[in-house]
C-alpha positions in Angstrom: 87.2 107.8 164.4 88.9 110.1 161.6 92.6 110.7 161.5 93.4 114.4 163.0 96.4 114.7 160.4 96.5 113.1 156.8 99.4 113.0 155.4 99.1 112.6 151.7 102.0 111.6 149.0 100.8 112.1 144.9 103.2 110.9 142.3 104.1 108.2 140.0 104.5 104.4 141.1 108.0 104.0 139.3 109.8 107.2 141.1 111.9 106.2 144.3 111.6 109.0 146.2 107.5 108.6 145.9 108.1 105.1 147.2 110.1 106.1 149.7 107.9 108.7 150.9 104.8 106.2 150.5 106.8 104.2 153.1 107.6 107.2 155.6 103.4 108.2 155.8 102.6 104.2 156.6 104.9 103.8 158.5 104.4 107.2 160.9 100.4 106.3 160.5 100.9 102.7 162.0 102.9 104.2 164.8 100.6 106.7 165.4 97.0 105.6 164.5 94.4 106.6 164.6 95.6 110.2 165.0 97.7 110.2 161.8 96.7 108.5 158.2 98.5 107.7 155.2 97.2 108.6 151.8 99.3 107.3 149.3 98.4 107.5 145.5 100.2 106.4 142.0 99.0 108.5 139.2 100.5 106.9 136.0 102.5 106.8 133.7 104.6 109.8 135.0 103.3 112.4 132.5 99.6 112.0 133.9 101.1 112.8 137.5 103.3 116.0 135.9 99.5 116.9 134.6 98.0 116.5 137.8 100.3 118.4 139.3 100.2 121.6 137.0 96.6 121.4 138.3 97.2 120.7 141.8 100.0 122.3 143.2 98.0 126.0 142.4 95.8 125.2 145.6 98.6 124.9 147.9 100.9 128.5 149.2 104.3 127.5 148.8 104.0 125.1 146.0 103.9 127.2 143.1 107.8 125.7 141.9 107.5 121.9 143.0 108.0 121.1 140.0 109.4 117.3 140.8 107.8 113.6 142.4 106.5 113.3 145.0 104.4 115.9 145.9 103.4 115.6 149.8 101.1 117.7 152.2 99.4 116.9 155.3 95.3 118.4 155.5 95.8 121.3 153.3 99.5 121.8 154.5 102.0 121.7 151.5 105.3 120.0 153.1 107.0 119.5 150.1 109.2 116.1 148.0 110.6 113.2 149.9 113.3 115.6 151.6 110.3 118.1 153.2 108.6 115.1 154.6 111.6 113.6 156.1 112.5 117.1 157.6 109.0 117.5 159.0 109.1 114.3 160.2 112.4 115.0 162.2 110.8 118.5 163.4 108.0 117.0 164.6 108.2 113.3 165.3 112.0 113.0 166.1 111.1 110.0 168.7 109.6 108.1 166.0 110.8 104.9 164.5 109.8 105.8 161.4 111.7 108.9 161.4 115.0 107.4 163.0 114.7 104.6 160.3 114.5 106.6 157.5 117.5 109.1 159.0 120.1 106.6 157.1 118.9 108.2 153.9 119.4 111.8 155.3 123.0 112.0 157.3 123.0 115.4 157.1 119.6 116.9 158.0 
């Protein structure tokens, strides 16, 4: 059975925040599979990913400025960096472990 929601993180394998929010999609998809997948891709070094992006980001409405790593969106659904996933994650999986373990980094949202 295919995943309903994919939620898909692009950037370079030396960022933090791309690692972090590589860790935030696994860890939602494990709680919530097989409804939700992960897809979590390196492009490197980091100027190949800044390419891909110039490319990219074009197909999605809102993410004609994301200019920084990662870049995440879930089916066709731009969400946004690390910050944007964490906050849909909160808005729409508040109950989840993944979310409440990842709430350390984000005090304030």
């Amino acid at each position: 059975m295919a995943a309903n929601k994919v939620i898909s993180v692009v950037g370079f394998s030396a960022c933090p925040y791309f690692q972090r929010a590589g860790s935030m999609a696994k860890g939602l998809a494990q709680e919530y599979h097989p409804n939700i997948a992960a897809d979590v891709r390196a492009i490197d070094p980091r100027n190949s990913f800044l390419d891909w992006l110039s490319q990219f980001r074009p197909k999605f409405a809102g993410a004609e400025n994301h200019n920084t790593c990662p870049f995440v969106y879930e089916n066709k659904n731009y969400i946004g960096g690390c910050d944007g996933l964490f906050a849909h994650l909160k808005k729409n999986y508040p109950d989840s472990k993944t979310t409440k373990e990842f709430s350390k980094y984000y005090p304030s949202l």
